[in-house]
N, C-alpha and C positions, 0 to 999 in steps of 0.2 A: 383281647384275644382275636388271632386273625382267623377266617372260614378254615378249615382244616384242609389241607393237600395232602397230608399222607396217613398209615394209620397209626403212626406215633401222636401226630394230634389230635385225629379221630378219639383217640382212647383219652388223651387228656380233658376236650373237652366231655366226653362220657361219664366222665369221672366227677366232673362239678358236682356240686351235693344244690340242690336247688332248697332241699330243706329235711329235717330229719328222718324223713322215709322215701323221698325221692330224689333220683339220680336224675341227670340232662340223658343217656343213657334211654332209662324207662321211657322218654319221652319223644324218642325220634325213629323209634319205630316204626315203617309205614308198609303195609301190606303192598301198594299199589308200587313204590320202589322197587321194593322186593322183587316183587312179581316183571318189573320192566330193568331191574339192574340201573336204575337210579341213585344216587347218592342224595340223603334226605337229612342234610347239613343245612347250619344258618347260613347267610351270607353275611351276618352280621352279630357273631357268637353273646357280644356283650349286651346287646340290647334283648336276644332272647335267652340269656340267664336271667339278665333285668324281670323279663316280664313272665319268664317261668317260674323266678322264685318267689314272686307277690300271687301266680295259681295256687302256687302250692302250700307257702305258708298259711295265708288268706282260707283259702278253699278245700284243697285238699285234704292237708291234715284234719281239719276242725269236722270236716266230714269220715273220716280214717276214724279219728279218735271215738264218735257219735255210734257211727254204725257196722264198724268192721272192715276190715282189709278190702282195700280198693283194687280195682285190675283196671290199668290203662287199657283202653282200646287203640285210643288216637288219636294225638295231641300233637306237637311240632308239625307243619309240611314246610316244605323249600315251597319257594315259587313254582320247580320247576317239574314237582310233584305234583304240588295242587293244580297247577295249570293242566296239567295230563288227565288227572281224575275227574273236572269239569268237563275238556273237548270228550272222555270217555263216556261222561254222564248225557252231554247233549247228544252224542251219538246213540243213544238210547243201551250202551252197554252194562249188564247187569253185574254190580258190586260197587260202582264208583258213584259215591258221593259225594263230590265236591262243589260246592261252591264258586262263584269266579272268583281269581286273585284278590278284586278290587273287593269283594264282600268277603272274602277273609280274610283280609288284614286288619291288624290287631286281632282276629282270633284265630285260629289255627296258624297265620302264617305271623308267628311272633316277633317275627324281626324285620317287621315292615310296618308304619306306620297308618291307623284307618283314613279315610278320606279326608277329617277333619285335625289328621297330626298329631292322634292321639294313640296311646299304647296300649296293647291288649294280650292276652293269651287263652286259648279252651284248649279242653281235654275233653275227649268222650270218652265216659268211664262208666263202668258197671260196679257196685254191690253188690259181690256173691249174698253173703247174708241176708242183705235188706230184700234181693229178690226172690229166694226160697221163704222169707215171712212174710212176705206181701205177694202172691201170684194172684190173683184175685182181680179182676177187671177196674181198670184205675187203681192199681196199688201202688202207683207212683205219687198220687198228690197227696200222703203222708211225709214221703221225700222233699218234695217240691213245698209244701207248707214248713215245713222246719228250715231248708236252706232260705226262706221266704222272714223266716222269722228269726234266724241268725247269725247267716254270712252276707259279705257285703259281695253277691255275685253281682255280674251286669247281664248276660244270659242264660237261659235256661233252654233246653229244646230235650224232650223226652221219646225214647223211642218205644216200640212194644217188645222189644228181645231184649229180656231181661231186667226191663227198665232204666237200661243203659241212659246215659243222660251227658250232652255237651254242657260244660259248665264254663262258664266265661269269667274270667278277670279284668274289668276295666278302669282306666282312667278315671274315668267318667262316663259311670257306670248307667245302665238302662233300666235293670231292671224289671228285667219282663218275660216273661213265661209259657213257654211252647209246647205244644204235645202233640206229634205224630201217630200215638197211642189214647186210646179211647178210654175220657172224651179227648177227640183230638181237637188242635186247634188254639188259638190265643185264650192263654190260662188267665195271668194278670199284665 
């Protein structure tokens, strides 16, 4: 599939089914586009169906099925996304959280390969459920211990709204566990 030019392809690749509860669609959502009239397309549609349908099958669902209806936050950026949301971040503007390009690739920026040519994809996602039964200070490392003990994630990075949580799909995977949210800090 080629980067989409117009919105007839726009909508075909929208339409991919990544896996039985989520569309490519759900996934390219991006506030900071929005907000700047951006276009927050792959430039390389097949490699990030690739690597969004091993998030989703892999990670998503088996989380979906466990603990209730998922709600994307933020998963897919272009390069040309993510690259805006970092110079916004190092300008100290409030709401952008990005990463540089080179540290998000393989995750948020799925169709661009990590430093080492490997493939990846995240989503920051929230829990309605799991976060209205868990509000309670560190209510996230019950979350964090079960993906810990039965999906094959590569990252974890947890926040404190909501227990919202970036979850990573990799190659080769790391396996390791971050908290923004207290206790904050390198989990495993």
């Amino acid at each position: 599939m080629r980067k989409p030019t117009s919105v007839d392809a726009l909508d075909r690749l929208g339409r991919v089914r990544l896996s039985r509860s989520f569309f490519m669609r759900d996934m390219l959502y991006s506030e900071i586009a929005q907000f700047h009239g951006l276009m927050n397309v792959p430039d390389d549609p097949d490699l990030a169906i690739e690597t969004g349908t091993r998030l989703c099958e892999e990670l998503l669902e088996p989380l979906q099925e466990r603990w209730g209806r998922i709600t994307v936050r933020s998963a897919y950026r272009s390069r040309e996304v993510n690259q805006l949301g970092n110079e916004m971040q190092a300008a100290g503007k409030p709401g952008y959280r990005c990463a540089s390009n080179d540290s998000n690739a393989g995750r948020h920026i799925w169709d661009m390969l990590d430093a080492d040519g490997h493939k990846g994809a995240m989503a920051c996602i929230v829990i309605p459920d799991y976060a209205d039964a868990h509000p309670e200070e560190g209510g996230w490392q019950t979350l964090a211990q079960w993906i810990d003990d039965h999906l094959p994630y590569s990252q974890l990075y947890f926040y404190p709204q909501l227990w919202a949580v970036n979850i990573g799909w990799h190659e080769k995977p790391e396996r390791r566990i971050d908290s923004y949210a207290a206790p904050a800090g390198r989990w495993r």
